[in-house]
Backbone as CSV, one residue per row, in Angstrom:
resi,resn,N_x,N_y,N_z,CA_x,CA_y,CA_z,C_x,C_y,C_z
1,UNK,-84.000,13.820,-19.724,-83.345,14.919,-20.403,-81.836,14.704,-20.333
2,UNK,-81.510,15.794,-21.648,-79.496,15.242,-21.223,-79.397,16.224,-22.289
3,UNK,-78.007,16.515,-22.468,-76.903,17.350,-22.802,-76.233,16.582,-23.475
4,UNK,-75.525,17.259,-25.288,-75.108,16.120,-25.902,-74.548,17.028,-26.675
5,UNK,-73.040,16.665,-27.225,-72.268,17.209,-28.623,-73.184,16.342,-29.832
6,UNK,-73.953,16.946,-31.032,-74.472,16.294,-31.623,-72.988,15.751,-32.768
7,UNK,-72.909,15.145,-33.414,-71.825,14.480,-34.722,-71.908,14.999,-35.805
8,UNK,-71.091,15.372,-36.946,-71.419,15.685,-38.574,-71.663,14.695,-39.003
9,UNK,-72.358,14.568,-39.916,-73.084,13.555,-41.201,-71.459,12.681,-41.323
10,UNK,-70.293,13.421,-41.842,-69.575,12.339,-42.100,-68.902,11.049,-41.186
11,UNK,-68.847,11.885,-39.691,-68.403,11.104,-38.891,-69.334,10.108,-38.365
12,UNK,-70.906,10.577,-38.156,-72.123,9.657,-37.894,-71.941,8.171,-39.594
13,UNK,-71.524,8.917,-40.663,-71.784,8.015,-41.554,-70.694,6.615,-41.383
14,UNK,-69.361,7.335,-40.997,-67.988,6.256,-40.690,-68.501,5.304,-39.310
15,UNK,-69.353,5.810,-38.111,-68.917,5.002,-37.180,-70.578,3.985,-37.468
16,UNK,-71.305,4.255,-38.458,-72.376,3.515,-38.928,-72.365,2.490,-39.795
17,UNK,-71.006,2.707,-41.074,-70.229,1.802,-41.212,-69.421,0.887,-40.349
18,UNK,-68.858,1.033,-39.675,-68.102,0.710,-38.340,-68.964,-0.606,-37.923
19,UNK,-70.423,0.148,-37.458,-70.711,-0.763,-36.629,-71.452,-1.867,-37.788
20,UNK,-71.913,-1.383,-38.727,-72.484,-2.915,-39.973,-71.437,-4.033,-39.635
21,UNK,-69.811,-3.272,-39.865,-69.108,-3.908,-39.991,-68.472,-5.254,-39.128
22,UNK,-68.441,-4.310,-38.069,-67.773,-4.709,-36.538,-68.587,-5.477,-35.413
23,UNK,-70.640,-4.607,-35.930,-70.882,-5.185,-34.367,-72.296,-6.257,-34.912
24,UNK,-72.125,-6.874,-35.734,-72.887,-8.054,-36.223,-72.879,-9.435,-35.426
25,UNK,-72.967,-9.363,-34.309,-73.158,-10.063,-32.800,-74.212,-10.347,-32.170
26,UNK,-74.724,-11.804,-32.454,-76.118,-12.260,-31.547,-76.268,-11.632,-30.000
27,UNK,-77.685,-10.986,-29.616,-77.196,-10.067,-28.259,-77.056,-8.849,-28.185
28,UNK,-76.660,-8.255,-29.444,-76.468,-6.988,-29.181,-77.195,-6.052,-29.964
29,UNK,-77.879,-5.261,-29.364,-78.900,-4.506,-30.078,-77.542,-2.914,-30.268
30,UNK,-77.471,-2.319,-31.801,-76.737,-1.540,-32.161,-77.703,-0.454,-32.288
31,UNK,-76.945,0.781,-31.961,-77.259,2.218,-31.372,-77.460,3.363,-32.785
32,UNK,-79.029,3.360,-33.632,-78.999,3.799,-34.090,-78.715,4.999,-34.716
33,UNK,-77.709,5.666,-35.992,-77.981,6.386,-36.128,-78.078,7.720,-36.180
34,UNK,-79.479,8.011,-35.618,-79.994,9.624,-35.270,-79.947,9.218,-33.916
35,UNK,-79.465,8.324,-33.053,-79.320,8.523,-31.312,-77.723,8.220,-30.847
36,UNK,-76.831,8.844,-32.031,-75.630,8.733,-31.715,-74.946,10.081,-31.372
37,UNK,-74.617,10.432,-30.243,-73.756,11.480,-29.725,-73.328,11.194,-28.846
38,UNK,-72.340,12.723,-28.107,-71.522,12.481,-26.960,-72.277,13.203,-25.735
39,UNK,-72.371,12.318,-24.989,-73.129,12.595,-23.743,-72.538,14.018,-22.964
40,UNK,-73.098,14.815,-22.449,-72.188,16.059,-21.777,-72.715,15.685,-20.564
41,UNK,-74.108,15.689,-20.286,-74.758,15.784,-18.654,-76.329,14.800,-19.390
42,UNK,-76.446,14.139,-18.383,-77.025,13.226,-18.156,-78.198,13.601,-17.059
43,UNK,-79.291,14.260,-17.270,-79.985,15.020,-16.117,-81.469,14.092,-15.551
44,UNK,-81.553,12.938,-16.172,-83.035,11.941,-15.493,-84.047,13.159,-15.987
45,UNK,-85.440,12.935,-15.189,-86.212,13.775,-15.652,-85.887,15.139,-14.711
46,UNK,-86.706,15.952,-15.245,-86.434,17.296,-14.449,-88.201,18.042,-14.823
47,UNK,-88.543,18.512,-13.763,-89.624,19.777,-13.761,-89.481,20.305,-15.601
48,UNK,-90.902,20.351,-16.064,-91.012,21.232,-17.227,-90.800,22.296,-17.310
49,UNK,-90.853,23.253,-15.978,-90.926,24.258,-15.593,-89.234,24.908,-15.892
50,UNK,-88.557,23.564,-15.515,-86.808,23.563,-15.556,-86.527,23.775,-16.882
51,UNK,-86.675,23.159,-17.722,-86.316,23.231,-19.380,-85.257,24.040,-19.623
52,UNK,-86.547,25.581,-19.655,-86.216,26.774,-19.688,-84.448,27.563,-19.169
53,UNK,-84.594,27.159,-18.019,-82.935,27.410,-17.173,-82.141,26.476,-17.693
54,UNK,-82.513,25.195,-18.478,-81.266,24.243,-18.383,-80.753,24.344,-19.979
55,UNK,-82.020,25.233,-20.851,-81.151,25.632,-21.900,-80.493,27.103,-22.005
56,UNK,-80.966,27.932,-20.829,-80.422,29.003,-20.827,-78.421,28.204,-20.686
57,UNK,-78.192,27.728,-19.244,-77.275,26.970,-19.066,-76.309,26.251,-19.906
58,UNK,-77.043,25.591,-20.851,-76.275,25.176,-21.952,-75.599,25.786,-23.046
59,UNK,-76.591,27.063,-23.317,-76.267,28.222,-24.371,-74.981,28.804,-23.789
60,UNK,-75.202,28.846,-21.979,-74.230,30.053,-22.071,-72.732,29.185,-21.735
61,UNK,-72.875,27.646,-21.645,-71.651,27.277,-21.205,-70.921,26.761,-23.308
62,UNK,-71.979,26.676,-23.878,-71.533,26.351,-25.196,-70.616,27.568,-25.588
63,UNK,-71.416,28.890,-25.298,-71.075,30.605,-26.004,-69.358,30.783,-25.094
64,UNK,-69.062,29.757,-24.203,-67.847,29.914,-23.626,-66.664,29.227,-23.776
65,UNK,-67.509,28.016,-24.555,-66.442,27.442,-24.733,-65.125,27.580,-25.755
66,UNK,-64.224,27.239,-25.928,-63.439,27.129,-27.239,-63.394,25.857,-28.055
67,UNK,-62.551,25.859,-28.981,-62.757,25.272,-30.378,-63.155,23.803,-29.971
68,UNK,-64.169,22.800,-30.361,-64.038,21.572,-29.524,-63.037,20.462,-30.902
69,UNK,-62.063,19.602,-30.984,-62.062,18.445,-31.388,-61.804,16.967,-31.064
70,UNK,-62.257,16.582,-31.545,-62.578,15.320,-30.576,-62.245,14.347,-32.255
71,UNK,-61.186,12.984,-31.497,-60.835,12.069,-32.664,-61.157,10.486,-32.149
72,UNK,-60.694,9.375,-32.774,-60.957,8.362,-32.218,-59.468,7.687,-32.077
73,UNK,-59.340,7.064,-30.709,-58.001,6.632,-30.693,-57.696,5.132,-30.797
74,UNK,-56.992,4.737,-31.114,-56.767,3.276,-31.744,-56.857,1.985,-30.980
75,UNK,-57.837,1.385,-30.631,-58.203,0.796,-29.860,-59.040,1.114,-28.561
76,UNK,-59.986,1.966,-29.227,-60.728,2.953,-28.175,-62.377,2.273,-28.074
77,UNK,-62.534,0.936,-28.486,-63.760,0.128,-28.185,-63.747,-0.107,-26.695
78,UNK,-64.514,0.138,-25.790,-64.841,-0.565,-24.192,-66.423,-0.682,-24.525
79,UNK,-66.321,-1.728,-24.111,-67.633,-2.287,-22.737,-67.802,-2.053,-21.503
80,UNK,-68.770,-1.821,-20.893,-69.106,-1.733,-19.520,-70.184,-3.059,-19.712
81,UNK,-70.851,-2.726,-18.075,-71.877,-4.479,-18.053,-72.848,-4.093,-19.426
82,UNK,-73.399,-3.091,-19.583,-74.786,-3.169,-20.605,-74.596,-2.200,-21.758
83,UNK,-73.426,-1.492,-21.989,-73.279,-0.964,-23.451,-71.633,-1.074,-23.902
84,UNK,-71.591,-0.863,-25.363,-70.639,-0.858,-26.382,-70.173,0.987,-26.652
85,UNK,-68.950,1.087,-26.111,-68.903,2.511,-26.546,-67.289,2.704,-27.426
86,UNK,-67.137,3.829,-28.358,-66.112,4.262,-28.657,-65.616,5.377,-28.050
87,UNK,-64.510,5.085,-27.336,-63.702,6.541,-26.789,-63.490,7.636,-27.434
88,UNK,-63.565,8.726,-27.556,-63.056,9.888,-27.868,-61.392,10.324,-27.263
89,UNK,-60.959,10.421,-28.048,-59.943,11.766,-27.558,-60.003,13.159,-27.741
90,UNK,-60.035,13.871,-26.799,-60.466,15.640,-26.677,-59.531,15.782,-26.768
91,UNK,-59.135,16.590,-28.068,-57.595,16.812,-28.766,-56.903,18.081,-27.631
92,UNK,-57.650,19.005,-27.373,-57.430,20.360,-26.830,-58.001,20.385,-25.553
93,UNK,-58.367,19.321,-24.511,-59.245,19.411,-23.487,-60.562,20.659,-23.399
94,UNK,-61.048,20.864,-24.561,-61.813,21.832,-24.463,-63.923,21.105,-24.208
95,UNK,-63.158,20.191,-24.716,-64.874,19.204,-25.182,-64.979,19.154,-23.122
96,UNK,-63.956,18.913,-22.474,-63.616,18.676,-21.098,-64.479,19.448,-20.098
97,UNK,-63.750,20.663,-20.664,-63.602,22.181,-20.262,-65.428,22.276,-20.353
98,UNK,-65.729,22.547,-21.461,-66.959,22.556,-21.357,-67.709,21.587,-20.992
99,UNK,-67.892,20.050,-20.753,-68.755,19.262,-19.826,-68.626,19.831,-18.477
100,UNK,-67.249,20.124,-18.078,-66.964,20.839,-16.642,-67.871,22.224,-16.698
101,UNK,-67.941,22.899,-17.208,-68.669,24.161,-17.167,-69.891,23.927,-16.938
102,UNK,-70.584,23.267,-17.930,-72.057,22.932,-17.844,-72.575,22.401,-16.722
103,UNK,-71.547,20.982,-16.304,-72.248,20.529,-14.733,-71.948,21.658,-13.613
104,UNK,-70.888,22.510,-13.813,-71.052,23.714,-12.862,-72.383,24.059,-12.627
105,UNK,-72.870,25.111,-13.905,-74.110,25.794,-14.302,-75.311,24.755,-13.752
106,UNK,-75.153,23.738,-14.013,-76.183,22.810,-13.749,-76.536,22.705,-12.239
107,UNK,-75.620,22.138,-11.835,-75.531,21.344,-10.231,-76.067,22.966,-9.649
108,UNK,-75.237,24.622,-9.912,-75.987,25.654,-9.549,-77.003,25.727,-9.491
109,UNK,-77.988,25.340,-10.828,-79.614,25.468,-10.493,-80.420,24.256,-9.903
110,UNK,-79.233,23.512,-9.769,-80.013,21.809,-9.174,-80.853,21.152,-10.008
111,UNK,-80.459,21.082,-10.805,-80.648,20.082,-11.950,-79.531,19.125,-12.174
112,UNK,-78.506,19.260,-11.948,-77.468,17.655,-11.962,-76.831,17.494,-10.932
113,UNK,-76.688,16.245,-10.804,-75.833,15.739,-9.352,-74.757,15.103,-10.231
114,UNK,-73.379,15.860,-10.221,-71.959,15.186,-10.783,-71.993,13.546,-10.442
115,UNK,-71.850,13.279,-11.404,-71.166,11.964,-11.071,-69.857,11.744,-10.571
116,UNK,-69.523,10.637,-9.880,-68.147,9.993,-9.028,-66.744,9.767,-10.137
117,UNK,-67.217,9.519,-11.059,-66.244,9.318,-12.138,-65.753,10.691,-12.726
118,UNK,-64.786,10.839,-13.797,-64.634,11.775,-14.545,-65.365,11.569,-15.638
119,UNK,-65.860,12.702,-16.532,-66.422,12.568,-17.846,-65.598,12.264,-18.731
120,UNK,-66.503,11.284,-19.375,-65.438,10.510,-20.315,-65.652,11.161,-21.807
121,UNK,-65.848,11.333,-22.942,-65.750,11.280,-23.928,-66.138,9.703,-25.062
122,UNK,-67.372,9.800,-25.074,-67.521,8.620,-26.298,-68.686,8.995,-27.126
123,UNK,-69.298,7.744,-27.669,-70.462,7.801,-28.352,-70.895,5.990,-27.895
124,UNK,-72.343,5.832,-27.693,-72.863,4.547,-27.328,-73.115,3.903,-28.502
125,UNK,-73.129,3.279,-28.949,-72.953,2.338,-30.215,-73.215,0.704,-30.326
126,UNK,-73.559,0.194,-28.825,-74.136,-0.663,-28.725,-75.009,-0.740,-27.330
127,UNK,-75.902,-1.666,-27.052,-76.307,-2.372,-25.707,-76.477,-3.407,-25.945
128,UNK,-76.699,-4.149,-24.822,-76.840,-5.458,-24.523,-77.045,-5.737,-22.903
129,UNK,-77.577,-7.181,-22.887,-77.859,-7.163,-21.295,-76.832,-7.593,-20.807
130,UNK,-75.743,-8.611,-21.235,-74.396,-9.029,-20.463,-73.823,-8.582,-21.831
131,UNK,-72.422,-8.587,-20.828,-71.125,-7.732,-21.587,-70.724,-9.125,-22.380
132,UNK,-69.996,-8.552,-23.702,-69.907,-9.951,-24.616,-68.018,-9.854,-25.060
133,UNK,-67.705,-8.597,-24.208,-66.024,-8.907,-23.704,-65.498,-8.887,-25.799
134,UNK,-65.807,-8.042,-26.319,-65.565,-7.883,-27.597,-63.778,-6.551,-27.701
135,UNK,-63.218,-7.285,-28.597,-61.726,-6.403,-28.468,-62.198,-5.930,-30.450
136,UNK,-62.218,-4.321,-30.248,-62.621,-4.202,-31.371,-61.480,-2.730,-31.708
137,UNK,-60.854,-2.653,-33.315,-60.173,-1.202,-32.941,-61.020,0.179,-33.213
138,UNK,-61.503,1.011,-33.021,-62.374,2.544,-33.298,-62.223,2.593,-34.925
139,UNK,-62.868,3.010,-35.656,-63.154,3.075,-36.749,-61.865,4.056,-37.383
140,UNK,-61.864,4.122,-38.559,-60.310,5.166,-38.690,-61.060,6.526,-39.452
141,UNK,-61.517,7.296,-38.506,-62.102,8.711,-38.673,-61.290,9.581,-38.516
142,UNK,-59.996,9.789,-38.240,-59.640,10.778,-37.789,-60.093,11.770,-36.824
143,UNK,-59.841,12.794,-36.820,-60.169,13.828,-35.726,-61.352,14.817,-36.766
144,UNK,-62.379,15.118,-35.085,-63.664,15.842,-36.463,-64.001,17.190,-35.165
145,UNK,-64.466,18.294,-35.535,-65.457,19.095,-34.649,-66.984,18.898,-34.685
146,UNK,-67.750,18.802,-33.418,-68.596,18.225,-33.760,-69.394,19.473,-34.225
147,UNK,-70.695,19.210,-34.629,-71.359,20.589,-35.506,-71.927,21.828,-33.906
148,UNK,-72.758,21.107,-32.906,-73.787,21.350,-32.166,-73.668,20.996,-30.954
149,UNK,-74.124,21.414,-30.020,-74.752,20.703,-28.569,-75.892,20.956,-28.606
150,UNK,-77.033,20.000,-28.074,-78.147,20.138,-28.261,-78.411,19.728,-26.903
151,UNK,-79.508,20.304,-26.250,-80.441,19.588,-25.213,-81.779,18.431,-25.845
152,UNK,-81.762,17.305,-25.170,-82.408,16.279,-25.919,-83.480,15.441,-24.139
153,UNK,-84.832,15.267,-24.955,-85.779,14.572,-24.458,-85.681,13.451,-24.959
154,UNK,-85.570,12.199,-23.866,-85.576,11.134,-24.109,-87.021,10.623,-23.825
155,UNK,-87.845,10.196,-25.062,-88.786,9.103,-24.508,-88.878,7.891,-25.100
156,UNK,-89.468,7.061,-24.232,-89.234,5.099,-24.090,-90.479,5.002,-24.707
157,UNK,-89.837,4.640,-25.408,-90.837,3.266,-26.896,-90.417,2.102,-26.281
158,UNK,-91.810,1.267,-26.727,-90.829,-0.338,-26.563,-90.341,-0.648,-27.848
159,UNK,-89.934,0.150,-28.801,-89.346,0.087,-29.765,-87.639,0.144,-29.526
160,UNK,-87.604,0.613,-28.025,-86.470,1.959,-27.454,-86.914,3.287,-27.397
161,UNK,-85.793,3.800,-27.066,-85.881,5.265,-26.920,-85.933,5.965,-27.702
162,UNK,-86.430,7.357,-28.234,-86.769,8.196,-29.180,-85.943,9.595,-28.200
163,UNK,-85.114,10.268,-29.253,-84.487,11.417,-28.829,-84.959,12.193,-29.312
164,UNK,-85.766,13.694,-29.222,-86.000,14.802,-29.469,-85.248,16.040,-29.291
165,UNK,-84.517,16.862,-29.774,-83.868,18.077,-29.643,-85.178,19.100,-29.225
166,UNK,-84.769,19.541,-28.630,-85.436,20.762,-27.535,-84.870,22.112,-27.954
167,UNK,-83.549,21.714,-27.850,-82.764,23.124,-28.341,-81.315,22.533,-29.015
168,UNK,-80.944,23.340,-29.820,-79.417,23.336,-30.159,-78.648,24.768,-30.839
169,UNK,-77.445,24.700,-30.027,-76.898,26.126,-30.129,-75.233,25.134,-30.923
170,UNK,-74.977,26.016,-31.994,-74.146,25.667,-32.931,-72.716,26.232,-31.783
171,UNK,-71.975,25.466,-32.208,-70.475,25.189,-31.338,-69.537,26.615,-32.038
172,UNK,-69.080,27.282,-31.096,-67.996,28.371,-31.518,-66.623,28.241,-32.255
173,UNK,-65.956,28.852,-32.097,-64.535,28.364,-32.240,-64.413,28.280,-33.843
């Protein structure tokens, strides 16, 4: 399960161009699609029983938040060892504000354990098993709001993964 800003059609359509364009690289399997968003909380599996509280949680940290926008900044391609991501910039620290809220709400009912890092802001857009050290610049989208946050079930195909929306509560502001 996980927590995710879902994308508008136009910005999913630019960074889909992007990647035809950019990530045509033996090795690298590219991130379809309908499984492109921004990660908020990252929760492994959780009790069925949980669901229930972790979209109450999400509703009420979405219903708090303010306006989210989020752009791409110019040279905002990284790699880590096993994926391809584009950075975000959170124009208003609000996209922030609310990942911070939610792992509050969360870690409260014990359903997430924060991670060591800060939350970053991207979208995954590639994997691979070794890093292939690619210098690429972010697509030129400008700055967008995203439509949604949705809570999403991940299940493993050996096709990959298949994302299901569970719930989604439309973004304020």
């Amino acid at each position: 399960m996980f927590c995710a800003l879902r994308l508008p059609d136009p910005v999913l359509d630019g960074i889909v161009a992007w990647q035809e364009s950019e990530l045509q690289v033996a090795g690298l399997r590219i991130v379809r699609r309908e499984q492109l968003h921004v990660t908020l909380a990252f929760l492994g599996r959780i009790p069925a029983a949980q669901v229930r509280a972790l979209t109450r949680a999400q509703r009420s940290a979405v219903r708090a938040a303010g306006r989210i926008e989020l752009g791409f900044p110019a040279g905002g391609y990284r790699e880590t060892r096993t994926v391809g991501m584009l950075l975000l910039r959170d124009v208003h620290g609000t996209a922030a504000a609310l990942a911070e809220d939610l792992h509050d709400r969360l870690e409260r009912l014990g359903l997430y354990e924060r991670e060591r890092r800060a939350w970053l802001p991207h979208v995954t857009v590639a994997r691979f098993r070794k890093r292939l050290g690619l210098e690429l610049e972010s697509p030129d989208a400008g700055s967008f709001t995203p439509s949604e946050a949705a809570v999403y079930h991940s299940v493993l195909r050996p096709s990959g993964a298949q994302y299901q929306v569970i719930e989604s509560v439309a973004l304020g502001g």
